[in-house]
C-alpha positions in Angstrom: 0.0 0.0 0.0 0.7 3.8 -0.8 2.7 5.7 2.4 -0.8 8.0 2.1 -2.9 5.3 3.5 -0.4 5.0 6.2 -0.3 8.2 7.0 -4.4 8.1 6.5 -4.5 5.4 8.9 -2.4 7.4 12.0 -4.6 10.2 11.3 -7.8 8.2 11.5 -6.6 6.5 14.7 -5.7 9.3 16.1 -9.3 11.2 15.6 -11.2 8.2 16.4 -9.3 7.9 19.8 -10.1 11.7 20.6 -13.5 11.4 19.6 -14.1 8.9 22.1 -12.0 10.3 25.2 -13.4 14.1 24.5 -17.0 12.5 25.3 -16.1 10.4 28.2 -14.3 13.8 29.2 -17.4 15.7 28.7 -19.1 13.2 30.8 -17.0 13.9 33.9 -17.1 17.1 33.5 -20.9 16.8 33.9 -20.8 14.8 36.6 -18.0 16.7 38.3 -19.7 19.9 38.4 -23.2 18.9 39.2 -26.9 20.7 38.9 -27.1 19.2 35.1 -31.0 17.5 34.2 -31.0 13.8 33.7 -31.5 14.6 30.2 -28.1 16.4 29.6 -26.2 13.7 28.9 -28.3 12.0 26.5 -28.7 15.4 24.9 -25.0 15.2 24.7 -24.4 12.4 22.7 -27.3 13.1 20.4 -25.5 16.4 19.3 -23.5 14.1 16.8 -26.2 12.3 15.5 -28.1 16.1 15.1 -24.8 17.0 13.1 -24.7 13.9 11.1 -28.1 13.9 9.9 -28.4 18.1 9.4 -25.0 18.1 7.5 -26.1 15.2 5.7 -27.3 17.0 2.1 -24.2 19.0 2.4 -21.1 17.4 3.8 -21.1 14.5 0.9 -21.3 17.1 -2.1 -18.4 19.2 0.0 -15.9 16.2 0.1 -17.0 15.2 -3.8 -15.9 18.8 -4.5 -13.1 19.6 -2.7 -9.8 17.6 -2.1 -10.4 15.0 0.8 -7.2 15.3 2.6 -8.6 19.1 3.0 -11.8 18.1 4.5 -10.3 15.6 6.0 -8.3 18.8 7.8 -10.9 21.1 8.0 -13.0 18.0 10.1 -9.8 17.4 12.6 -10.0 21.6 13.1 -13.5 21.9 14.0 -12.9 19.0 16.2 -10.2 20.6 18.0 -11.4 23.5 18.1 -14.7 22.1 19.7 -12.4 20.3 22.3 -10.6 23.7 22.9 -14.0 25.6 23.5 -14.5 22.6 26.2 -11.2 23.6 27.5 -12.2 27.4 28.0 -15.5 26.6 29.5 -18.2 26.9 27.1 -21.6 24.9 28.0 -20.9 20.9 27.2 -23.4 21.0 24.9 -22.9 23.2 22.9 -18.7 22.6 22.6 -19.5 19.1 21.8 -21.8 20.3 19.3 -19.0 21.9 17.5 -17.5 18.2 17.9 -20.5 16.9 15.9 -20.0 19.1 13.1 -16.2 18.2 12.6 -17.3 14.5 12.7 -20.0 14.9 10.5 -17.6 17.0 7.9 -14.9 14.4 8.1 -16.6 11.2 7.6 -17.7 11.3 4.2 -14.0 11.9 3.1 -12.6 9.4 5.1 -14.9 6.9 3.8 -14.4 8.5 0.2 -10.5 8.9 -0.2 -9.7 5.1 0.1 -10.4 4.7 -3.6 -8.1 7.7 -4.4 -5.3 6.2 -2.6 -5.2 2.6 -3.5 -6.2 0.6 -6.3 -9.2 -1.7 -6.6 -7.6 -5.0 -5.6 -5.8 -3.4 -2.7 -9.2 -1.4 -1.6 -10.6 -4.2 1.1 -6.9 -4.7 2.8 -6.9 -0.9 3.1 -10.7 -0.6 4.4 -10.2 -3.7 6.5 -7.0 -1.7 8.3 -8.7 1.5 8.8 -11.7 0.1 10.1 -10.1 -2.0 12.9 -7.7 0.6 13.9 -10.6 2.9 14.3 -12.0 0.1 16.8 -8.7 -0.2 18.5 -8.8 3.4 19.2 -12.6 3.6 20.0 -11.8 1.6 22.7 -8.6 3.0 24.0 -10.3 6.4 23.9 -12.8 5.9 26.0 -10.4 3.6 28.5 -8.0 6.4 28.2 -10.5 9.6 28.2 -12.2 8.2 31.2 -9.1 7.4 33.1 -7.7 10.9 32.6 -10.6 13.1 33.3 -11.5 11.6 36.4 -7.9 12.9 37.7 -8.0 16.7 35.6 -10.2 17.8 33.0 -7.7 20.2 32.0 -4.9 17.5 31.0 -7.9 14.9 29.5 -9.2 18.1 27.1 -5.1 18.9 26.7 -4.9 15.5 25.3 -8.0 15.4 23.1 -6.9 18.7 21.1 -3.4 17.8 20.9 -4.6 13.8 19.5 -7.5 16.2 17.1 -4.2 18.5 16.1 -2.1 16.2 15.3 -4.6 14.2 13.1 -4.8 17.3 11.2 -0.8 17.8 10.8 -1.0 14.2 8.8 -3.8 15.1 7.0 -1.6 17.7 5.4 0.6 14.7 4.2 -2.3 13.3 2.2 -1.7 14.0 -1.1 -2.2 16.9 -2.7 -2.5 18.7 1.0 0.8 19.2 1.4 1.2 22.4 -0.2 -0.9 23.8 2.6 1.3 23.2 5.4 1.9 26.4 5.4 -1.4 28.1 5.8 -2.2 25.6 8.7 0.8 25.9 10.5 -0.2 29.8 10.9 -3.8 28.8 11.7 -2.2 26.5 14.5 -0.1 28.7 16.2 -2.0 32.0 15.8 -5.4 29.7 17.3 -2.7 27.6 20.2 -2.2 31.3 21.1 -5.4 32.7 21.2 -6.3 29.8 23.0 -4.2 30.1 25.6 -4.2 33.5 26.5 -8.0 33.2 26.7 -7.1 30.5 28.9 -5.2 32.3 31.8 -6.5 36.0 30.9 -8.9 36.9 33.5 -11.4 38.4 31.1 -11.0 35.8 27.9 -13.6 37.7 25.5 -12.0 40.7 26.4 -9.0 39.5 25.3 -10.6 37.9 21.8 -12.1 41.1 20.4 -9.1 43.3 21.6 -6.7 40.8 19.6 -9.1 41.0 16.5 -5.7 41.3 14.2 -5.2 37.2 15.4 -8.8 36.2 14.7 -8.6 37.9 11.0 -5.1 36.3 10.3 -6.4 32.7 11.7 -9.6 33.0 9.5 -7.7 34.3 6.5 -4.8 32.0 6.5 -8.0 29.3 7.2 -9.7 30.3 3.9 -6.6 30.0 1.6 -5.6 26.3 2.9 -9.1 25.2 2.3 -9.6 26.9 -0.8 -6.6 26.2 -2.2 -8.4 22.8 -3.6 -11.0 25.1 -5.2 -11.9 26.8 -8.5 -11.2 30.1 -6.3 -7.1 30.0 -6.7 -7.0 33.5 -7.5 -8.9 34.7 -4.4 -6.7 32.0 -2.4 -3.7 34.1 -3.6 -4.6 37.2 -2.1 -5.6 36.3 0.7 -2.3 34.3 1.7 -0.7 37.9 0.6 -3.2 39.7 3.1 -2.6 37.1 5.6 1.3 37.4 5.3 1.2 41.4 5.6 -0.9 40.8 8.9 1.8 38.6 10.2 4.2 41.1 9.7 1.7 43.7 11.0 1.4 41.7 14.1 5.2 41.4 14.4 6.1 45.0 14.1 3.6 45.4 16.6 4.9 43.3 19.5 8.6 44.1 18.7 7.2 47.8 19.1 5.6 47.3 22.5 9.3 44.9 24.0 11.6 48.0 22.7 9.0 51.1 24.0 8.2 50.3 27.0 9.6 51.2 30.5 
């Protein structure tokens, strides 16, 4: 087999692993905290399933249009960025809602690319290892998830994004995502430092919509990796000009504030 379905196969682990532990985390944050109705939980898990079925009409014509190893990516972001909102303490429910909607964008293409990375004769051997690894990490992740969140939330959630993130890294090895890397690398580093400044500021909106110049250059450099499998190249190309002139905007502005002040 190709080294893409290899690489296809430790991403899929990987995200089927963190799907499982982020709900067994989400659990224990429930029960943890307390004063939740005995519906909450079910209401929890059926979040995916809302996902799944209102995405449905739309999530299989956006991996037949698009390049899967890109929805592939843009599944493992909304994932982690679902597990991060978890991690800043958004309601449950809503954060694993944002979950849903990853899972429900990534698991047309992952069922989809197989046949664009293999040949026919090869396809069952392929399915059959992607299928039981997914298993394998099904059941690890909830062993795992549970384990950790019943000794810190913050360290289970830690793990889930970091599992979600680097699922997404090896999408970007699937071919033709490579050429991406480095529009996702900004979106990673600009969004890990968002995130955790919102984490330890004490007023974390504040902080957001003072540090606007981060969200644009995270959404913008966001846009141009997805888009790059498009029909919209041209638009792609400006804005990974626009996003590079904000990074250096950004720069200039924190060298400015280490050599002015007192």
């Amino acid at each position: 087999m190709k080294r893409a379905v290899y690489i296809l196969l430790g991403a899929q682990f990987l995200t089927a692993f963190a799907d499982n532990a982020i709900l067994f985390t989400a659990f224990a944050m429930i029960t943890q905290a307390g004063g939740y109705a005995d519906w909450y939980k079910a209401a929890l898990q059926a979040s995916v399933l809302v996902a799944f079925v209102v995405l449905a009409p739309w999530v299989g014509r956006l991996a037949d249009e698009h390049a899967k190893g890109r929805v592939l990516t843009l599944g493992n972001a909304l994932k982690a960025g679902g597990a991060l909102l978890l991690l800043l303490g958004v309601d449950p429910l809503l954060a694993y809602g944002v979950v849903g909607v990853g899972a429900a964008v990534y698991g047309p293409a992952k069922y989809g690319i197989l046949p664009d990375l293999v040949s026919h004769e090869h396809l069952v051997k392929a399915n059959g290892w992607i299928e039981g690894s997914t298993v394998v990490a099904i059941l690890l992740g909830a062993v795992v998830g549970a384990h950790v969140a019943d000794r810190s939330i913050g360290w289970a959630l830690t793990l889930v994004a970091a599992a979600y993130l680097l699922s997404l890294i090896a999408t970007l090895f699937i071919p033709p995502t490579a050429t991406a890397a480095r529009d996702i690398a900004i979106v990673v580093a600009f969004a890990a430092e968002l995130a955790w400044m919102m984490r330890v500021s004490s007023h974390p909106w504040r902080y957001f919509f003072e540090n606007w110049l981060n969200v644009v250059i995270i959404a913008g450099a966001a846009a141009a990796a997805f888009g790059t499998a498009t029909e919209w190249i041209a638009v792609v190309r400006s804005m990974r000009a626009a996003v590079a002139l904000l990074v250096v905007v950004r720069a200039a502005a924190e060298f400015r504030f280490l050599f002015t002040r007192k």
